[in-house]
C-alpha atoms as one frame of an Amber mdcrd trajectory, in Angstrom:
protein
   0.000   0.000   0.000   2.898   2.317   0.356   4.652   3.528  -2.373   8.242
   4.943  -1.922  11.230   5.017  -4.602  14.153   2.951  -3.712  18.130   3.814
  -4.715  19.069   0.405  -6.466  22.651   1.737  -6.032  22.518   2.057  -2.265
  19.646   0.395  -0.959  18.288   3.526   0.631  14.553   3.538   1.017  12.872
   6.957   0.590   9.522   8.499   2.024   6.142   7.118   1.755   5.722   9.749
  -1.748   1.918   8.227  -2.131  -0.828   5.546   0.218  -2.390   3.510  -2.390
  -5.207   2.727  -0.043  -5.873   6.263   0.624  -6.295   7.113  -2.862  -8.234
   4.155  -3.848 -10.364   3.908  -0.984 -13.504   5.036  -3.055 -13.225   2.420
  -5.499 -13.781  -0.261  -3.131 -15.481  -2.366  -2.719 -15.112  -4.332  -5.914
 -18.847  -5.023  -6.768 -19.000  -1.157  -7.227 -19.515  -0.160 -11.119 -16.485
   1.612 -11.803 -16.696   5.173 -13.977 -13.589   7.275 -14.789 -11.684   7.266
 -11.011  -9.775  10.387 -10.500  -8.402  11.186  -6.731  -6.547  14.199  -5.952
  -3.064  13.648  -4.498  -2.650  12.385  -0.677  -0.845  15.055   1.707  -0.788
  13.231   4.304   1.543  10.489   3.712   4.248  11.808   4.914   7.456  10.003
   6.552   8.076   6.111   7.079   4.791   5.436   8.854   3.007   2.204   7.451
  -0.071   2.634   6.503  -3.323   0.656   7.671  -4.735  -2.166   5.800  -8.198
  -1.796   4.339 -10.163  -4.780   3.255  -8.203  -5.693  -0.475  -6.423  -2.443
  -1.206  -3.220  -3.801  -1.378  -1.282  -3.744  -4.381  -0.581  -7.002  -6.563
   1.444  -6.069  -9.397   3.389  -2.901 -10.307   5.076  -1.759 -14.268   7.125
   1.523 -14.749   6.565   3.124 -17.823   9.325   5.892 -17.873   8.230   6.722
 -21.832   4.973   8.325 -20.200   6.131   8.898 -16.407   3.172   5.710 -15.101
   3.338   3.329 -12.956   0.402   0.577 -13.780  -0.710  -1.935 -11.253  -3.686
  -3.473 -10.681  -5.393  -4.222  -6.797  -5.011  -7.357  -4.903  -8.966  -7.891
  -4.672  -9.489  -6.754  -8.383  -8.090  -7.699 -11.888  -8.591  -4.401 -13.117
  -5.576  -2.349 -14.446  -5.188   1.135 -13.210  -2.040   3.462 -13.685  -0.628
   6.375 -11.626   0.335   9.565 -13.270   3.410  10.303 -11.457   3.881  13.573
 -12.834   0.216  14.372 -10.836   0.580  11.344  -8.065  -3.404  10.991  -9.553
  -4.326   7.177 -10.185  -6.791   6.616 -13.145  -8.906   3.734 -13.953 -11.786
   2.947 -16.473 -14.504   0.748 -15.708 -13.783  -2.010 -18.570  -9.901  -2.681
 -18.018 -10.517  -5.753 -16.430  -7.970  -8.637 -17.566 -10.818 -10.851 -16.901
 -13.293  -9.244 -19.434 -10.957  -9.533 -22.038  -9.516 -13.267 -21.814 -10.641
 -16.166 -20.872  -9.159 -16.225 -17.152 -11.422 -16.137 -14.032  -9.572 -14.121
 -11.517 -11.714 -15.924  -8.660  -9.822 -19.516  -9.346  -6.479 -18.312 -10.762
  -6.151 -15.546  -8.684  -4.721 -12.097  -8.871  -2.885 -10.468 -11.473   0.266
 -10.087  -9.364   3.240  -9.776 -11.774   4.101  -7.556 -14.279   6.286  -5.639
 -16.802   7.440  -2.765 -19.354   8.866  -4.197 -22.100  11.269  -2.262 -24.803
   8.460  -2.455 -27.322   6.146  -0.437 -24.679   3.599  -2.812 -24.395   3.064
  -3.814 -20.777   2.517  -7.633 -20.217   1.195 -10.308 -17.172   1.419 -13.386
 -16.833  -2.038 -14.721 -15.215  -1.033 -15.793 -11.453  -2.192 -19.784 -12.982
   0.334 -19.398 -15.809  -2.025 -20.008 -18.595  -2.699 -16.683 -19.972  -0.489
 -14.020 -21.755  -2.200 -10.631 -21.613  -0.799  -7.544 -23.126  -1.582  -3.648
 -22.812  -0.897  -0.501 -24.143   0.512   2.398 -22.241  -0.428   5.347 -23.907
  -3.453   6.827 -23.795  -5.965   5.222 -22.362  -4.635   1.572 -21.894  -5.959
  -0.961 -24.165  -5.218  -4.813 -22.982  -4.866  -7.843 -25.649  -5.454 -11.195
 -24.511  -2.439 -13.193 -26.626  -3.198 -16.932 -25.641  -2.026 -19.461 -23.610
   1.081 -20.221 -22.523   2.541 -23.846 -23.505   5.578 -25.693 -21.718   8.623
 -26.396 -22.937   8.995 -29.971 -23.675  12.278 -29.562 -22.193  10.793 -28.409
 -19.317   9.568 -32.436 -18.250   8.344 -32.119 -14.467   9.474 -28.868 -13.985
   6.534 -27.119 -16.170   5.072 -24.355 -15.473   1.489 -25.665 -15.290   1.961
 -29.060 -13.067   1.872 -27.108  -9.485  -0.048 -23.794  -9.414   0.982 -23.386
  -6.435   4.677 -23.268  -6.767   4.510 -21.398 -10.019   2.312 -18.421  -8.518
   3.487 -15.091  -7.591   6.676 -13.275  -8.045   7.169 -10.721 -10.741   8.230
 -10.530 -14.393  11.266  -8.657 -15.718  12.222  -8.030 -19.803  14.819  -8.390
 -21.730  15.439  -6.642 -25.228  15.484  -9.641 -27.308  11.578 -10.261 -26.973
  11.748 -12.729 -23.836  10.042 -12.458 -20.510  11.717 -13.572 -17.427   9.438
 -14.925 -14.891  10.508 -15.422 -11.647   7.875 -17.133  -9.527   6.774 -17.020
  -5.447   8.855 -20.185  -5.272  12.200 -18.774  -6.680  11.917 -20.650  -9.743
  12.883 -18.865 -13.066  10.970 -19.333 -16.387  12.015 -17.581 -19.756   9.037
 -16.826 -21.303   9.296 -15.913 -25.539   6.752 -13.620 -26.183   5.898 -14.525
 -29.914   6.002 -17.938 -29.475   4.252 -17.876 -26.172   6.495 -20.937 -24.996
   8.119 -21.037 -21.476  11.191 -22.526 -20.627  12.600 -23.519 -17.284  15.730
 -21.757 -16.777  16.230 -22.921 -12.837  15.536 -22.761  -9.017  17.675 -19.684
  -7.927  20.216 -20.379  -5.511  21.719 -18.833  -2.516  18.346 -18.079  -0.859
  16.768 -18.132   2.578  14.323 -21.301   3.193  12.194 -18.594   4.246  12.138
 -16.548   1.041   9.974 -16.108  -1.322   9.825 -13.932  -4.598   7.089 -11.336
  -4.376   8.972  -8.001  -6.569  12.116  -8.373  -9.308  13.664  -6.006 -11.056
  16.776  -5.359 -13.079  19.783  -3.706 -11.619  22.103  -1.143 -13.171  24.548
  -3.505 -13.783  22.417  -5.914 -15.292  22.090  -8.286 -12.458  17.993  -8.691
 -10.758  17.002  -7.691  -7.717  14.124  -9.256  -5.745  12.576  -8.702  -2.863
   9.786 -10.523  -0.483   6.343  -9.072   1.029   7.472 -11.858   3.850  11.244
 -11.674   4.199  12.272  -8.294   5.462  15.888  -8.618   6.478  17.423  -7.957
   3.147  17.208  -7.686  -0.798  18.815 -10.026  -3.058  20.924  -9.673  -6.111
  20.812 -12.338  -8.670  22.881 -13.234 -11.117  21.321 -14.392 -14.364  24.122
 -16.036 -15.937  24.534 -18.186 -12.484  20.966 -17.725 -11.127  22.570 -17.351
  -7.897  21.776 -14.897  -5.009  23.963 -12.732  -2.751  22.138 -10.478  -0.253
  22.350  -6.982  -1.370  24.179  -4.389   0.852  21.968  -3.009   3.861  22.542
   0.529   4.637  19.303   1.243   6.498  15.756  -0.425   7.818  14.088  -2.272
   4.383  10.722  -2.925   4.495   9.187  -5.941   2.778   8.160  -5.272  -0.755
   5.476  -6.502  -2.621   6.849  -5.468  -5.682   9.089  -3.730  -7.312   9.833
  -1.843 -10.952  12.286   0.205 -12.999  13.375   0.781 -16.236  16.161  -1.603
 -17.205  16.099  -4.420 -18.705  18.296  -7.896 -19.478  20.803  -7.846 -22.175
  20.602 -11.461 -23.598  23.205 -12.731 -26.165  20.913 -13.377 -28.456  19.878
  -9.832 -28.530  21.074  -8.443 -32.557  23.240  -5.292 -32.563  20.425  -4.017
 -34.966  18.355  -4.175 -31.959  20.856  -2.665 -29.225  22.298  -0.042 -31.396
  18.979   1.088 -33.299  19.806   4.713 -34.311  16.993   7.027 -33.546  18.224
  10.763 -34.991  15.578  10.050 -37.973  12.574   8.142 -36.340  10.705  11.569
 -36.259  10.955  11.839 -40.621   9.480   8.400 -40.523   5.723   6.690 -39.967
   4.539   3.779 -40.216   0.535   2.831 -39.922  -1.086   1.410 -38.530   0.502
   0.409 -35.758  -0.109  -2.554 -34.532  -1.495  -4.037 -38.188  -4.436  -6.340
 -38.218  -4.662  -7.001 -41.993  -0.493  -7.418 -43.035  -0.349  -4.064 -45.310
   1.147  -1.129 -44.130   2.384   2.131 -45.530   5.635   3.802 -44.729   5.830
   7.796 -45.046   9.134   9.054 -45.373   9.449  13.059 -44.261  12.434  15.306
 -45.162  14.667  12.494 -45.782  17.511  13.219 -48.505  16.678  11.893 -51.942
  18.663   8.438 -52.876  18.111   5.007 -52.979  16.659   3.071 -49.717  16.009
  -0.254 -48.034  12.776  -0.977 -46.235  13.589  -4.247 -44.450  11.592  -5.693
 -41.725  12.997  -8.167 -39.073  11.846  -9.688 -36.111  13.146  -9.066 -32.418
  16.004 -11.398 -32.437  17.271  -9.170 -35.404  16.122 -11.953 -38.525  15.440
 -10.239 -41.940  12.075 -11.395 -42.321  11.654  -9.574 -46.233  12.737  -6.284
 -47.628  12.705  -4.069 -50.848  13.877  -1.091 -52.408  12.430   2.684 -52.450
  13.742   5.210 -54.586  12.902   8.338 -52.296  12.636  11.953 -55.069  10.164
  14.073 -52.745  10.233  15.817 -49.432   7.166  13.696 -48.398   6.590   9.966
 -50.116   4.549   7.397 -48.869   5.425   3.592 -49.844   3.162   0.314 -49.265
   4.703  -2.872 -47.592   2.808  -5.869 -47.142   3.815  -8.530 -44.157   3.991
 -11.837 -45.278   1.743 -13.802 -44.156   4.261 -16.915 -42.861   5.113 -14.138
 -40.732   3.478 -15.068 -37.102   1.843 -12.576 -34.849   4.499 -10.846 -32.258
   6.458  -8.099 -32.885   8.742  -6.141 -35.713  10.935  -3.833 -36.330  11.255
  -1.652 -39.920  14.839  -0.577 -40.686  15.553   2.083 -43.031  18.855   1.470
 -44.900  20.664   3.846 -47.328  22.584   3.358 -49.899  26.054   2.166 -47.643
  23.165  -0.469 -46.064  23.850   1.707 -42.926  20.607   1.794 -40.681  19.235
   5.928 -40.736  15.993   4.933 -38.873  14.152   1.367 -36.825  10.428   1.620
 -36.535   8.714  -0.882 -33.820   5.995  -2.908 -35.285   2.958  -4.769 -33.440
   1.829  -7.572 -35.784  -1.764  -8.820 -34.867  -3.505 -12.275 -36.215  -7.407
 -12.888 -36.037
């Protein structure tokens, strides 16, 4: 219920900067009929002081979304998603953002939605606390959630899959990395790599190096590229994992911690499968080109080039893991020229990117691309 920011450098815990349950309070309780919810900002959260517990109004899942300055989460009691303005401290929800109304998940057997994620495409995703259901959402605007399917096990996976004990495989929190994979880390400390087009999750392993005693309620990625997680139940320290090793080593304590549901930044995992097409995407000419729409339900789009400098180009779309999916050339004359591509249809849903290349084949401009199949 309390929000405060936390240095991932030193550890240091700042003021309670907004009480969830004070500024959701008239939402509750759940059988209400929700309507645009605007509060005005608390004042009176001020200092370390916890706050009291009202009847569901913790929070179950938290996403940063530093492109628009939000921080989505959705209620323990409620699937419904609901964002904070942090530029305000105002928290917004609309009456139909309800995971369950849009998938085929029923939040009173599976659960909460209690992990979640910003991904480098800016699409938030959750994982559906049963593990069956990948669910997707947009962050701009008013938010706007896709229900992508079901989640299948690894083969590889044999008795370690992620269906076989709800139980074990509940909780935790997600974290991305920029090669189109989620990393789920469940209540039980166990790691699944979760590939986003494919919707297939892999067992990566148990972490190591833990407590008996804890369990994985918040994750998030570390300067340095390393995770840290933290427990609602285990409040003597943090932990800092090492992906390559999945093994933990209690993070430096420099004051009081308080146990934390959850936690969220804006870093992500650097994989090595990750292309350098997709770490070192130039950007100085994404604003002279458009592409729509965006996401694309029907495979054609059109790509409008602004103020580029006439020449020969390369329109060449690839998918996450960098993989020239098809391309062809554009002889650009005019200040403003619009050109048709069409995404072939072998070409599964998930997501894209559109590289412009000039005539050297260097890279002047990547596009992200939602691809969406009925």
């Amino acid at each position: 219920m309390a929000f405060r920011k936390m240095d991932i450098r030193t550890g240091d815990f700042g003021n309670i900067i907004l009480n969830v349950q004070d500024k959701t309070q008239i939402l509750f309780p759940s059988e209400v009929n929700l309507t645009n919810a605007v509060t005005n900002p608390v004042t009176d959260a001020q200092g370390n002081t916890t706050p009291k517990p009202g009847l569901g109004n913790s929070v179950a899942a938290i996403a940063y979304d530093k492109k628009n300055n939000r921080l989505f989460f959705t209620p323990m009691n409620t699937d419904q998603l609901r964002y904070i303005d942090l530029s305000t401290m105002e928290v917004f929800s609309q009456s139909d953002q309800y995971f369950s109304k849009i998938g085929k998940y029923d939040p009173k057997f599976a659960g909460p939605i209690n992990r979640m994620v910003i991904a480098p495409d800016d699409f938030g995703y959750t994982i559906t606390n049963d593990g069956t259901h990948l669910f997707r959402f947009t962050t701009s605007g008013i938010p706007v959630i896709t229900d992508l399917g079901e989640l299948a096990d690894d083969p590889l996976n044999k008795e370690m899959t992620l269906h076989n004990n709800p139980c074990a495989n509940s909780g935790g929190d997600l974290v991305a990395d920029d090669a189109g994979q989620l990393f789920l880390i469940t209540g039980s400390n166990r790691v699944f790599k979760v590939d986003i087009n494919t919707k297939v999750a892999t067992y990566q392993a148990t972490i190591s190096g833990l407590p008996l005693k804890f369990t994985t309620s918040g994750a998030a990625v570390s300067d340095d590229g390393k995770i840290i997680i933290s427990s609602s139940q285990f409040s003597d320290a943090f932990f800092i994992v090492d992906p390559q090793t999945w093994l933990a080593s209690s993070s430096p304590i420099t004051q009081d911690i308080y146990g934390s549901a959850d936690l969220a930044n804006s870093n992500f995992l650097h994989t090595k499968t990750s292309s350098n097409l997709f770490l070192n995407r130039p950007d100085e000419n994404n604003g002279k080109i458009k592409v729509f729409p965006n996401p694309v339900l029907f495979d054609d789009i059109s790509i409008q080039f602004n103020q580029l400098p006439p020449g020969n180009y390369t329109i060449q779309l690839a998918n996450v893991l960098g993989k020239k999916i098809t391309q062809q050339k554009v002889k650009i004359s005019g200040s403003t020229q619009t050109e048709p591509m069409h995404i072939p249809h072998f070409a599964p849903q998930g997501f894209y990117y559109i590289h412009i290349l000039d005539e050297h084949n260097k890279v002047v401009s990547t596009q992200k691309l939602a691809v969406e199949r009925w």
